[in-house]
Biotite code that builds the C-alpha atoms (Angstrom):
import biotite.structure as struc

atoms = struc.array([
    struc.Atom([-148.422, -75.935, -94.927], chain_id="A", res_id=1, res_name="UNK", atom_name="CA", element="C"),
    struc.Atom([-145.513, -75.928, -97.351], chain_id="A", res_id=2, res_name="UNK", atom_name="CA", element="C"),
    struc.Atom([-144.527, -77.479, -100.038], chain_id="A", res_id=3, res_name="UNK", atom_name="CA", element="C"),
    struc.Atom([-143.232, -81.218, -100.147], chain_id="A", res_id=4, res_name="UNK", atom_name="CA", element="C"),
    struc.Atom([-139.831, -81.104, -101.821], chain_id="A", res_id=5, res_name="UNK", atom_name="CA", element="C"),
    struc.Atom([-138.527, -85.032, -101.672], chain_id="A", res_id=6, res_name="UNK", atom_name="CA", element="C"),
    struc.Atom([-137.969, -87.380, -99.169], chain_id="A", res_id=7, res_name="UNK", atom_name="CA", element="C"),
    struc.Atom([-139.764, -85.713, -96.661], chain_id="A", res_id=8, res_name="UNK", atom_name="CA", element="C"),
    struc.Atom([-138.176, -82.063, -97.043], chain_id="A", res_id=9, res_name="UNK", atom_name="CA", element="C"),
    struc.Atom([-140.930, -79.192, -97.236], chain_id="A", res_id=10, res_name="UNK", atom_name="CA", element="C"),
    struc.Atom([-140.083, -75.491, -98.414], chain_id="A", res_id=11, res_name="UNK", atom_name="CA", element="C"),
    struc.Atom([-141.987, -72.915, -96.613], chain_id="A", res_id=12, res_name="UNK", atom_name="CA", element="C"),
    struc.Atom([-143.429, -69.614, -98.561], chain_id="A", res_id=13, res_name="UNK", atom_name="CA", element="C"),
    struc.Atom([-142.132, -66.206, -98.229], chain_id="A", res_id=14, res_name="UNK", atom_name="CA", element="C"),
    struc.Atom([-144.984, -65.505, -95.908], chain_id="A", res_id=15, res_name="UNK", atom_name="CA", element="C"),
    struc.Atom([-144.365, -68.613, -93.298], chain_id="A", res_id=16, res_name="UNK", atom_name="CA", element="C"),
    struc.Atom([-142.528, -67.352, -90.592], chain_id="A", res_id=17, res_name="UNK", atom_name="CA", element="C"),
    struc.Atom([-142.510, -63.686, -91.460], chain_id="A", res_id=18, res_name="UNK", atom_name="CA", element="C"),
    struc.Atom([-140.784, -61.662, -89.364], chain_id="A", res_id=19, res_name="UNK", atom_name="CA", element="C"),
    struc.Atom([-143.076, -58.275, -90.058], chain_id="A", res_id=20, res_name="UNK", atom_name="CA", element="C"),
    struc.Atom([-145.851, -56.812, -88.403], chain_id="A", res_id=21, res_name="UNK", atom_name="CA", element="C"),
    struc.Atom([-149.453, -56.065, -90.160], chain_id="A", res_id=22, res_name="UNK", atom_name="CA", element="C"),
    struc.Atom([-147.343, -52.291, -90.705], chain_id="A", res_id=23, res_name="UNK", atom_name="CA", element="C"),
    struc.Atom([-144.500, -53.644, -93.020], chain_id="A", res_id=24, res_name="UNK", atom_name="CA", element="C"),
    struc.Atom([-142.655, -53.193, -90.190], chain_id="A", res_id=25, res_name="UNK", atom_name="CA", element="C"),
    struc.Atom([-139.738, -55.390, -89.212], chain_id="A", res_id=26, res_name="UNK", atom_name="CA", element="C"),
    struc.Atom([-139.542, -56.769, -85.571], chain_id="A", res_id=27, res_name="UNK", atom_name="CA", element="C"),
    struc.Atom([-136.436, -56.529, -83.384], chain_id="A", res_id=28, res_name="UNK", atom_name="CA", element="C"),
    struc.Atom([-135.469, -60.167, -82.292], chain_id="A", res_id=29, res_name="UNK", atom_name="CA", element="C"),
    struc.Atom([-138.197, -62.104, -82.586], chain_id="A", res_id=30, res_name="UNK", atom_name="CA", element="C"),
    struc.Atom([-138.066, -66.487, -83.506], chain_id="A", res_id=31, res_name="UNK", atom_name="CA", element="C"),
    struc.Atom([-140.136, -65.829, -86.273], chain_id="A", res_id=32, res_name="UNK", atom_name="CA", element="C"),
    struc.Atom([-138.543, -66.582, -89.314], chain_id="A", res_id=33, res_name="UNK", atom_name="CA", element="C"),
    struc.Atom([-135.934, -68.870, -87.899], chain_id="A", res_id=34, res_name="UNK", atom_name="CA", element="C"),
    struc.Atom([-136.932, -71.774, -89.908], chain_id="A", res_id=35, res_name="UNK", atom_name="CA", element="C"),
    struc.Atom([-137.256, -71.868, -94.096], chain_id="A", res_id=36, res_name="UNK", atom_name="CA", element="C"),
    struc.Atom([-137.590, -75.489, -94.166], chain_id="A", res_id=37, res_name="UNK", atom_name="CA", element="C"),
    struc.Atom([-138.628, -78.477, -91.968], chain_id="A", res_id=38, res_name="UNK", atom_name="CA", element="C"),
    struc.Atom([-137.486, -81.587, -92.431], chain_id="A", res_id=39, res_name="UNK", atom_name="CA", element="C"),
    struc.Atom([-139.841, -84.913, -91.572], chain_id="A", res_id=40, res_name="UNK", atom_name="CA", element="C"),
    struc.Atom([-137.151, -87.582, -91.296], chain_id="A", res_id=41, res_name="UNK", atom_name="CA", element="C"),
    struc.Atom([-137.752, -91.645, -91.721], chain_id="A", res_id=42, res_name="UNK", atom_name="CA", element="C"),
    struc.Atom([-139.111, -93.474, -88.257], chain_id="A", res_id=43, res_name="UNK", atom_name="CA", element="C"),
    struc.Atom([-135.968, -95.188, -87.379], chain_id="A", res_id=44, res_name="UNK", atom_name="CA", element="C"),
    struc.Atom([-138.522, -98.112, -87.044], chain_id="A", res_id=45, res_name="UNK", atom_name="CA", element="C"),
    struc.Atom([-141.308, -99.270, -84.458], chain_id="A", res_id=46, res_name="UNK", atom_name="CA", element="C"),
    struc.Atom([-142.501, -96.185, -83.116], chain_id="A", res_id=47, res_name="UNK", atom_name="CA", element="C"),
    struc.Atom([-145.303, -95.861, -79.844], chain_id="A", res_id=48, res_name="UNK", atom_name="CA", element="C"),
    struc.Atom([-147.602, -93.428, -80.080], chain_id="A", res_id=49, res_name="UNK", atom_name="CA", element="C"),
    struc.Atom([-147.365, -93.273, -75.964], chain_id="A", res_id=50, res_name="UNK", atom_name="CA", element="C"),
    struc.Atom([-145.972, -89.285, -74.991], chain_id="A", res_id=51, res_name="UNK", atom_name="CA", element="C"),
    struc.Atom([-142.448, -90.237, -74.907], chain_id="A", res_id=52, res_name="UNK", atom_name="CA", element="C"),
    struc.Atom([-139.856, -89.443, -77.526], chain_id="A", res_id=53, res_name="UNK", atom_name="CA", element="C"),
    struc.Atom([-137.413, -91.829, -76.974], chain_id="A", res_id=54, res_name="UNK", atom_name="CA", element="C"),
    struc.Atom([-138.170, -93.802, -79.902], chain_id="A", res_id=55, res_name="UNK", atom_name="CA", element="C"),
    struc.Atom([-137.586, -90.922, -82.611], chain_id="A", res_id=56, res_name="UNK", atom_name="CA", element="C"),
    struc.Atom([-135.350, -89.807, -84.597], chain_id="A", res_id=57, res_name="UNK", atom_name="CA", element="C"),
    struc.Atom([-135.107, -85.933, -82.959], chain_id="A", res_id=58, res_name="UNK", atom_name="CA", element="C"),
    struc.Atom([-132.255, -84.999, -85.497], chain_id="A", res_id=59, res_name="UNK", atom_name="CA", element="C"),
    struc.Atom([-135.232, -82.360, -87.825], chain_id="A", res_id=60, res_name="UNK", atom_name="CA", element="C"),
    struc.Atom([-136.402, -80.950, -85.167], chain_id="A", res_id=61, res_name="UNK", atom_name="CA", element="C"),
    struc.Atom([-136.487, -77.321, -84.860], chain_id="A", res_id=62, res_name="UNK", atom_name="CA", element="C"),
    struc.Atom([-137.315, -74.642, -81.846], chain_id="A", res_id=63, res_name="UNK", atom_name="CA", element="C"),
    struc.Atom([-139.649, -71.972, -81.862], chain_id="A", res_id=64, res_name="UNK", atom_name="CA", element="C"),
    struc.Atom([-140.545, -69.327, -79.434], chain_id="A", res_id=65, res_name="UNK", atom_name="CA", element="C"),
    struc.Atom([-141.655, -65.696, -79.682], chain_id="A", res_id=66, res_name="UNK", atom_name="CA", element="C"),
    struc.Atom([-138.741, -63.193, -78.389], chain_id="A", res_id=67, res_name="UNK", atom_name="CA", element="C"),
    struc.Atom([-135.255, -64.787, -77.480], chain_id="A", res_id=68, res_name="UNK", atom_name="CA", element="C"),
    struc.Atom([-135.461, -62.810, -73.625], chain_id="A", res_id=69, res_name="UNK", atom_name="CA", element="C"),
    struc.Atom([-138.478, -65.662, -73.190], chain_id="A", res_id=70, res_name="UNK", atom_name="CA", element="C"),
    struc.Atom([-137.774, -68.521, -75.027], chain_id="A", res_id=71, res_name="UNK", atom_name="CA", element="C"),
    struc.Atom([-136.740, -70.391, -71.801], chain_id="A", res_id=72, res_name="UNK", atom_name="CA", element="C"),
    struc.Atom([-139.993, -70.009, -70.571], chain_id="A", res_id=73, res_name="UNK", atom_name="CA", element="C"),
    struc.Atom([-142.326, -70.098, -73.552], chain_id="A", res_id=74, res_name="UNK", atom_name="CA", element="C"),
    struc.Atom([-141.322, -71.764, -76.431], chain_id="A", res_id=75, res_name="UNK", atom_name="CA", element="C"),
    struc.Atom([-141.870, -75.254, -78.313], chain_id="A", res_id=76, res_name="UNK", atom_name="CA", element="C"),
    struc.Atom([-139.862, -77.878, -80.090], chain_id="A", res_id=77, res_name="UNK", atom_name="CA", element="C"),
    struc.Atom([-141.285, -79.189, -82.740], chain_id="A", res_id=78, res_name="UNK", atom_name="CA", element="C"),
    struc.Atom([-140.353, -82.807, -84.856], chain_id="A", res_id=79, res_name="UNK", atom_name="CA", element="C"),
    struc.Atom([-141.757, -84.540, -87.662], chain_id="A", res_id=80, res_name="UNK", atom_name="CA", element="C"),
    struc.Atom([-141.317, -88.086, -88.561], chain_id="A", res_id=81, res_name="UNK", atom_name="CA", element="C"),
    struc.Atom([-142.776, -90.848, -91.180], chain_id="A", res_id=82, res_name="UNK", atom_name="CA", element="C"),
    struc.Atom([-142.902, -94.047, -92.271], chain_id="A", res_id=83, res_name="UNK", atom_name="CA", element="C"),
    struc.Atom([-145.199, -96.086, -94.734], chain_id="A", res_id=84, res_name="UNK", atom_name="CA", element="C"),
    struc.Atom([-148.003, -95.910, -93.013], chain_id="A", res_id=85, res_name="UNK", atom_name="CA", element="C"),
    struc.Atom([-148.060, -92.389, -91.387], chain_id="A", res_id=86, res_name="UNK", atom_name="CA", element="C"),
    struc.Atom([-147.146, -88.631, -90.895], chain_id="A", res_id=87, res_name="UNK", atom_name="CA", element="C"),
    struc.Atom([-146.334, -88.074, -87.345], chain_id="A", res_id=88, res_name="UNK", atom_name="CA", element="C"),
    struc.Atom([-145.502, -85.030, -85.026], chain_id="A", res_id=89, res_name="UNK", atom_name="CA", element="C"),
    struc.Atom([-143.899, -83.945, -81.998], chain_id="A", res_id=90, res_name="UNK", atom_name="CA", element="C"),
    struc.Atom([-144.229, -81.184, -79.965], chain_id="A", res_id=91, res_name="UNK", atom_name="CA", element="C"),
])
């Protein structure tokens, strides 16, 4: 994981996300790399651990997926949230 800057802001490593194969080589268009931080925001308040995400706060959340010809098909979004009491994510 990274590292936790304040208030819930991590800081990824050169090497999260990195957009080169095991040759050095750089990839064409790939969604790796997108992100160099990830934010986990403050639970807006009461929130149900219950599959739905219409109690959070969706506003750090970031997208992921492989190549962007695909992403519509396989990809993830991905949200983090906390409060005094927990570290919670969304996927």
């Amino acid at each position: 994981m990274g590292t936790k800057l304040d208030s819930g802001r991590f800081e990824f490593g050169p090497d999260f996300g990195n957009s080169r194969d095991c040759s050095g080589q750089a990839r064409a268009d790939v969604g790796l790399g997108r992100h160099k931080q990830l934010y986990a925001v403050p639970a807006p308040g009461k929130v149900t651990i219950d599959g739905k995400l219409d109690d959070w706060d969706l506003s750090g959340q970031i997208e992921m997926y492989v190549v962007s010809e695909t992403k519509d098909v396989q990809s993830a979004k991905f949200a983090l949230m906390y409060d005094h009491e927990a570290f919670t994510s969304a996927e």
